[in-house]
Each structure stands twice: as C-alpha cells, then as structure tokens.
N, C-alpha and C positions, 0 to 999 in steps of 0.2 A: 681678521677674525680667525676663529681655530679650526677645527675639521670639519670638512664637507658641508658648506650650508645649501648647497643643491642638495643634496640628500634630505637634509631638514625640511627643505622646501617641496619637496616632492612628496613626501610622507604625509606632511600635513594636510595638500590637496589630492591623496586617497581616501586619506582616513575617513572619512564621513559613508563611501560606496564600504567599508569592510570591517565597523567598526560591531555590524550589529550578525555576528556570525550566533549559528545555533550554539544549545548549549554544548553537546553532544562532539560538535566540532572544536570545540573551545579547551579540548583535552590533551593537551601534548603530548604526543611520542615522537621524537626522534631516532631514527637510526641510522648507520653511517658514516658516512663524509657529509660534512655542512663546510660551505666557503661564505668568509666575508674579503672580501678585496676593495675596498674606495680610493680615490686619490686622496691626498695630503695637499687639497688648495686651503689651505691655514694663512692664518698671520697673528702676531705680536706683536707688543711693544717694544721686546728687546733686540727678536731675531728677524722682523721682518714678517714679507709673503714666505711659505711654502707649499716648495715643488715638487711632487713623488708620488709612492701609492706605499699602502698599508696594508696589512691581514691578517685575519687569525683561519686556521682549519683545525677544524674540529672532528673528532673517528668517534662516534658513538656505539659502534658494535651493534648489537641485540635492541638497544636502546634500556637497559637493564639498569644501567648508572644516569639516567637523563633525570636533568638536566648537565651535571656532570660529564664529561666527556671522559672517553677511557684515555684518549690522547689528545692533546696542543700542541699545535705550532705559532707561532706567531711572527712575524717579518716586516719591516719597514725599510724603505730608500729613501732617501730625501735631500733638498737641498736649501737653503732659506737667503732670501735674497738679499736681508740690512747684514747681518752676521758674516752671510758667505759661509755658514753653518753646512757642513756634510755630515749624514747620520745613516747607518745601515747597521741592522739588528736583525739577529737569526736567533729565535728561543723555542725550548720544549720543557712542557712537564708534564708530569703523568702520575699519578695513584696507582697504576698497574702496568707501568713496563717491569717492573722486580714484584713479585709477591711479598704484602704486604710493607712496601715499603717507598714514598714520594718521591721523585726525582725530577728535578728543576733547571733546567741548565743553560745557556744562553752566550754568545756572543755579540759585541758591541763596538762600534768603531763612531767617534764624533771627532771632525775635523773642527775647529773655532779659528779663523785669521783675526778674528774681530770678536775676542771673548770681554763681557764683563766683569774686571775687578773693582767692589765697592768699598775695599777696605775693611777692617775688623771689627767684630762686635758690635754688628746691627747697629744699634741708636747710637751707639758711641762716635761711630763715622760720619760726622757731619758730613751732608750735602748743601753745598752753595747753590741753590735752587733759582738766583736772579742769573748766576753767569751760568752752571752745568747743566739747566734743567733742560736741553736739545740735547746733549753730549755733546754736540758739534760744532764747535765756537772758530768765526776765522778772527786773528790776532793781526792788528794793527800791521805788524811786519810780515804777514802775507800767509804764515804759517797757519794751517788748521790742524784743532785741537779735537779728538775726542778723548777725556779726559781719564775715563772709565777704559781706556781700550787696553788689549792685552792678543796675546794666543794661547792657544791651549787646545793639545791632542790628546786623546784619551785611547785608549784600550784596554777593555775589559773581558776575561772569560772565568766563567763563574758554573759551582755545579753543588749543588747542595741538596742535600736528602735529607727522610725524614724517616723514621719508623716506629710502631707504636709497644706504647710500655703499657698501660692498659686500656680499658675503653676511650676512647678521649683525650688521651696525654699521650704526646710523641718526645719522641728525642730528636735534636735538630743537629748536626752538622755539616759545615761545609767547607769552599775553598775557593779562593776569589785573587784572580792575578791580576794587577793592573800595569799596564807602562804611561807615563807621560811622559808631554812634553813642553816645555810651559817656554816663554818669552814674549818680548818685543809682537805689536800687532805686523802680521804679514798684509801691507795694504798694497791691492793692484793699483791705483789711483784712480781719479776720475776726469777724465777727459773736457777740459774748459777752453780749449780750442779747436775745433776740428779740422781746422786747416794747417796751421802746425802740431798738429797730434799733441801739444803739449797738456799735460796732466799734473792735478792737484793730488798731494800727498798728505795723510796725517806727519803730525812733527812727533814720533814715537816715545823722544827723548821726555817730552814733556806729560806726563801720564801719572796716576797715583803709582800704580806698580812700580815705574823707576822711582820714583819718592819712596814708596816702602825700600826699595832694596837700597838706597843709598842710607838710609838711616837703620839698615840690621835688621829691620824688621821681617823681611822675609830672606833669609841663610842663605849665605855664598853655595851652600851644597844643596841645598834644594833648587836653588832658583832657574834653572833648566828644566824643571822635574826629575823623575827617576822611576825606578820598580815598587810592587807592593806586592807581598802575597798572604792576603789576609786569612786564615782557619777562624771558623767559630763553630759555639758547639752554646748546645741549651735546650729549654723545653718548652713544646708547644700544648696550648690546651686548645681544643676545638671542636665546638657543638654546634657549630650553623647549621642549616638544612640544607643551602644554596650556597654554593664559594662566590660566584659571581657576584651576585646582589642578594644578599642574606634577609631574610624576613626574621628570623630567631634565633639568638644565638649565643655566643660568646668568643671570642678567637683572641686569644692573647699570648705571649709571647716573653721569653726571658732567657737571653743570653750574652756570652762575651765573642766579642771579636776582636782579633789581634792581629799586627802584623809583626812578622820575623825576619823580613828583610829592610837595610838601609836603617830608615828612620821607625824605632820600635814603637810601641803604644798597643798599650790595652782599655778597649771601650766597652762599658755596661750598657744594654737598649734592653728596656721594658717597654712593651707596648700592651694596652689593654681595649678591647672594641666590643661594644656590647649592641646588640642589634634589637630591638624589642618592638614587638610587635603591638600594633595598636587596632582594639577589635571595634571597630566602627567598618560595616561589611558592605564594602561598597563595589561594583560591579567589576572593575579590572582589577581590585585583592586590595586586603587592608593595606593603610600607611604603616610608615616602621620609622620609629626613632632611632635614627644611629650616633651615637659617640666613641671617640678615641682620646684617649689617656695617654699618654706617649713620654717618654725620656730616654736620653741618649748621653752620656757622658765619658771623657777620655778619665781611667782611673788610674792608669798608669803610664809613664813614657808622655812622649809628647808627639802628636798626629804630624805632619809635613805639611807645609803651605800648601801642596797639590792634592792634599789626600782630604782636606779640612770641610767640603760641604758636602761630603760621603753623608747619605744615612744608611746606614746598612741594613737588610731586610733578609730574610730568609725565603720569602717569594718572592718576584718582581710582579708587581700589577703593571708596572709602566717602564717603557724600556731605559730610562735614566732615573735612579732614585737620590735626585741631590736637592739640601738645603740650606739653610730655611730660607723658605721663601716659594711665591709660585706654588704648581699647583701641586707639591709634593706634601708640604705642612701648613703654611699661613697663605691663604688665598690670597692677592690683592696687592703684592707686593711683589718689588720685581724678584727672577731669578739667581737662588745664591746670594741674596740682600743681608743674611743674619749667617757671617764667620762665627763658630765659637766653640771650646772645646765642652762645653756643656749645655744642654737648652732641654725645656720642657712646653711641651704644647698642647692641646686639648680640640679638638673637631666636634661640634653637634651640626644635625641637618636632620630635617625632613624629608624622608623618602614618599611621596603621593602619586600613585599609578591612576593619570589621568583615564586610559583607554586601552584595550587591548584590542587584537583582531589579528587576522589571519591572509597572510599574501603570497604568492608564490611558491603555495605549500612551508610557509615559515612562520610562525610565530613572532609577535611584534606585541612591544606594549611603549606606549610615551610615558613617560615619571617627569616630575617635579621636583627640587630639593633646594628648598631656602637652607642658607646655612650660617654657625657662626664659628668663626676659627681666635683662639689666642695663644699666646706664646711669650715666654720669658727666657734668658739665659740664666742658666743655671753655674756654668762656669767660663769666665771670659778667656780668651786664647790670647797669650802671648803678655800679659797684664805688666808682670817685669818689666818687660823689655822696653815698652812703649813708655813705664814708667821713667824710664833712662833719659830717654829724651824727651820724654815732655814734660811743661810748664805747668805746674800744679794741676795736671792732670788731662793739661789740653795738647794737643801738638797743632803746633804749623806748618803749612806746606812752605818750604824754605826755597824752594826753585820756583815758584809760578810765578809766569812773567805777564801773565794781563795786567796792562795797564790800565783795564776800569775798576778794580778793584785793589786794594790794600796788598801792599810784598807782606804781608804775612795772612795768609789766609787759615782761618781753624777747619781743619780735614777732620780732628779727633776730640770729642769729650766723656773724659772715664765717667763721671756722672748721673750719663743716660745709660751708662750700661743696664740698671735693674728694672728697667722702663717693659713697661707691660703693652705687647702689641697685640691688637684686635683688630680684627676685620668681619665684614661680610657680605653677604649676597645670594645667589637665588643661582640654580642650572637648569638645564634641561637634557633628559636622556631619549635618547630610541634605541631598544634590547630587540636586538633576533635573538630567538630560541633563548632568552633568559642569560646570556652567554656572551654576546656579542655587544658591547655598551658603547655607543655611540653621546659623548659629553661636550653640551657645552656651557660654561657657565660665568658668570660676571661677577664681580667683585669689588669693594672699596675698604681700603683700608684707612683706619678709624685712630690709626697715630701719626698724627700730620707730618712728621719728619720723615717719613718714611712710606707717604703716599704717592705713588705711580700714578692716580689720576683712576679710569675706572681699568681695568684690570679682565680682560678676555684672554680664559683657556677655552681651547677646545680640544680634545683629544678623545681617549675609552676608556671606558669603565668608571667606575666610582673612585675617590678618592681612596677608599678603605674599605 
C-alpha cells in the first residue's frame, strides 16, 4: 500500500481527544519554519514495498501569506523492492524569492533495472492476461520470463518561472534538461540454491521491448536513450484562494513545449481545473467540486521512445509527472499504460472535509474524495510504422516461444485505439497546515482490457 499507513493509523486514534477544539482556536496562523518528514513504507502493484523518507519544509515568515508559504522545499530518497526502483528528489518554489515573479526548480534522479514497457497505444496493446497477467512466467526450458521488463534511467533538472501580465494571468516559461538511458532489464538474480549459490535469471532477449526494436518500432538511435532539453513558454490564469487544496477557483493553463535537441517535436497542453465551492456549512468547511479538462498533443516533429510518457507541467505537484496512467491522469491503471503522441482526459472528485482539530500546535483536517477519471487518445504514436508490419491492423509477437500458447500471439490492435477509458474510486487525505497532504486512494478501472485489478496509490497532495 502507498504512504505511511502508521500515520493513518495513528491520526485516526487521536482524532476523537482533539477533534472538538474551541472556536477561537480553530483560527490558523502560522509563522515560520513548518517540517513534514514521514518514511516512504509504501507499496504497489508495479514497483513493489517502499523504503526511504520524504518532506516538505515550509518558511512562512510573518505568517502574512498563510496558508501559502513564502518558501518550499520538498525532498525524497527511496528505494522499492519488486522494481529495484532508486528515487531521490530535491525541489523549490517560491512566489517571493524574485519580486513579483514564481520560481519552481527541482532535481530528479530515478534509477529502474526492472522498468515497465507495455507497448503503444493503451488499448491497442493487447495484454495476454491467461499467460502475462503475473509478469513472471517460468518456460518449459528453464528460462524465466518477465515479459513487460526493460531498464530505464532518467535525469532530470527543471526551472521554470512565472510573472504576471495582469491581475490573474501570468506568463509562464521554462527549461527542462533530461539525459537517459533506456535498455535490456539489469537483473541481479534470485538465488534457488543456497548451497551452490546458483541464481535464477530473467531471459532479457525474450521481452516486448526487444520485439518492438527488432520490428523498427522503436529506432536504432533512440533505443539507448539520449539528451532533451525542452523550453516552453505560455499563459497561466489563476484565481484559487489555496494552491494546495483550492476551495474556489480557476487554474488553467496553456502552453507549448519543445525540444531542440536530438529528436525535435513540438507539443500543445491545455489544461483547465475548476474548483467550486459547495455551500452546505458543515463544521470542518464546505465540500468542493473539482474537475480537470486536460490535453496534451505532439504538433510537430515526432517525441523519442524515451521522452513519450512525459506530461509536461509548469508546476510539479509530484516528483515524477509521467503518463497515462496511475496516479498522474487515469487512476486505476498501471504506470505509463497509455503511450501516445496525443490524449485527452477529464478528473471529477469530491473534496469532503470530514474533521478538523489541532495537535502539536499544527493544524489537521481528514478529507474524503470519491472520484471519477476518463480518457481517450487523441493522437496514436507511431500509427505508420506499426502499420508496416502489421496484419490488417494487428501485430504479432514473432519471437515468443511459450509453448502453451500459439507462435503467433496478438501484442497489437489498431481498433481499440479510440476506446474510451474510465475508472474510479474513493481516497483519503490528512493536511497539516492545509499544505502538507498526506493521500491515499483506491481505484478500479472500468475498461476491462486494461484493468490492473483494484489499484492503491498512496503518496501527497491532491491529484490537481
């Protein structure tokens, strides 16, 4: 399960001594330094348990900008144990390090030996769900398969600002460098004798990723990875009251991102989030409707295999913003599930602040958020190419050697590309000082080809 459920658990059996503070108490002011530090005892479907600690700190000053903070930090280490996943993240941003102008900046490092490739175009990508649905199949002649496995190293450092044009409307640019490194899964083995220390290996050869690169589909010049150094520029409109967890509001978004090195492409994202307030005045603060409108499309050039479940953002709420899929755009689904060089998507949820109160001189409220997510491609990635080699619009995996199943198996159908996926489910939040959002939330996704079964994030903050 996802982050800190000791935490969860120990809130809940406060909450009843601290839930009924005066009213007079019940008035935030912070000022300051505020620290959140938890460990990262998590887990997933994809990547396993994780090992580490997480934080944000927060400088409130005078307390003049509260709940806003005059300064963030945010920081993560981590390690996850099915993946072998390394993650360490150092971010800042501020509304008043530069007068009058937002500064966002952050570095990123994810190690993957054991990363997921599912292939292109969401629903297009047949999953054989009798033989792959473990990923971990041993084969008749001794070899173990995980089918989906790959590697993949990332680095990222990113700095984008914002300044404003008039009340409410900013201007947004920025600059975002990435290196990879993409191949074959680096697997240590796993140890099936302990007296001859002999160890079981994945069979690497046999994998979708080498099936795509032996049929073109993913480029001789890409397929190592390589550099990116994306510029984007555009315009923010923003009337929230609260950045963190907005009760009224508006925040939307419109810009292009590019990149000018290696492999070019230029991509349009609009994204639109409306926050509305629901006045039924109930003791820890009205409910709030929130929805997200969202598009992302390459308009020009063509994106690189390594660059392709980027969605580009001009804030980072979360230290990896990649999809579709997971808990970035479509709940319920695994990570990076929907490749594609265009896709539009839509988020509602219910914000319900069960209870507030006051501990440790800090501010604390529980929220609720049933929610519903969908999403389509807008434009398929690679559509040619795949068309080249495949059989009226299906491809076959031409190298898979189980023998319980058929030498030709269908990995690909153009078909489902315009297939409309939905999901949803319900979370639960614990906020210090309105700022600090502690999530975790469940999920089912609701287009059976592409169901992972029930679907636990847990991490911070709100989705959006």
């Amino acid at each position: 399960m996802k982050k800190i459920i000791a935490a969860l658990l120990l809130m809940a059996a406060i909450l009843p001594a601290f839930a009924q503070e005066k009213k007079e108490e019940q008035k935030e002011m912070k000022k300051g330094w505020s620290f959140g530090v938890l460990p990262t005892a998590t887990y997933s479907r994809d990547n396993g348990f994780q090992a580490g600690a997480f934080g944000d700190v927060y400088y409130y000053g005078d307390g003049s900008t509260y709940p806003d903070p005059l300064h963030k930090i945010s920081w993560e280490g981590s390690y996850f144990t099915n993946s072998h996943r390394m993650r360490f993240y150092l971010a800042y941003d501020s509304k008043y390090l530069i007068p009058n102008m937002r500064v966002n900046a952050s570095v990123t490092y994810v190690g993957d030996p054991l990363y997921s490739f599912w292939g292109f175009n969401g629903p297009a990508s047949v999953q054989n769900y009798d033989v792959w649905s473990s990923r971990k199949i041993t084969l008749d002649n001794g070899k173990n398969v995980n089918y989906y496995g790959m590697s993949r190293d990332m680095l990222r450092v990113l700095a984008n600002f914002q300044g404003q044009i008039i009340p409410h409307l900013n201007w947004a640019a920025g600059v975002n460098f990435w290196w990879w490194r993409m191949g074959s899964m680096r697997d240590n083995g796993v140890t099936i004798n302990k007296q001859t220390k002999e160890k079981s290996y994945y069979d690497t050869d046999l994998t979708l990723f080498e099936t795509y690169k032996d049929l073109g589909l993913i480029k001789e010049s890409e397929k190592n990875g390589g550099l990116a150094l994306e510029l984007n520029a555009g315009v923010v409109y923003d009337t929230r009251d609260i950045e963190a967890a907005p009760n009224r509001g508006i925040w939307a978004e419109a810009y292009l991102n590019g990149n000018v090195l290696q492999h070019q492409y230029l991509k349009a994202c609009l994204y639109f989030r409306h926050y509305i307030d629901i006045p039924i005045h109930i003791p820890a603060g009205d409910p709030v409707f929130a929805y997200r409108l969202a598009w992302q499309q390459t308009i020009a050039g063509e994106t690189p295999f390594y660059m392709i479940q980027n969605v580009p953002l001009l804030v980072q709420r979360n230290m990896i913003s990649e999809g579709f899929g997971s808990s970035n755009t479509i709940r319920g689904i695994r990570e990076n599930r929907i490749l594609s060089e265009g896709f539009a998507w839509a988020n509602l949820e219910l914000r319900v602040k069960l209870v507030n109160f006051k501990l440790f001189n800090q501010f604390f409220y529980i929220a609720l958020n049933p929610f519903f997510d969908a999403g389509i491609i807008t434009k398929a990635y690679r559509a040619a190419e795949i068309n080249k080699v495949a059989q009226d619009g299906k491809l076959y995996d031409l190298k898979l050697a189980y023998p319980a199943v058929a030498q030709e198996t269908l990995i690909y159908d153009a078909s489902n590309i315009g297939k409309v996926i939905m999901s949803a489910g319900a979370g639960l939040k614990i906020a210090m000082n309105q700022n600090f959002i502690i999530s975790a939330e469940l999920a089912k996704c609701l287009y059976k080809p592409l169901d992972a079964g029930l679907w636990i994030g847990i991490g911070i903050n709100y989705q959006f």
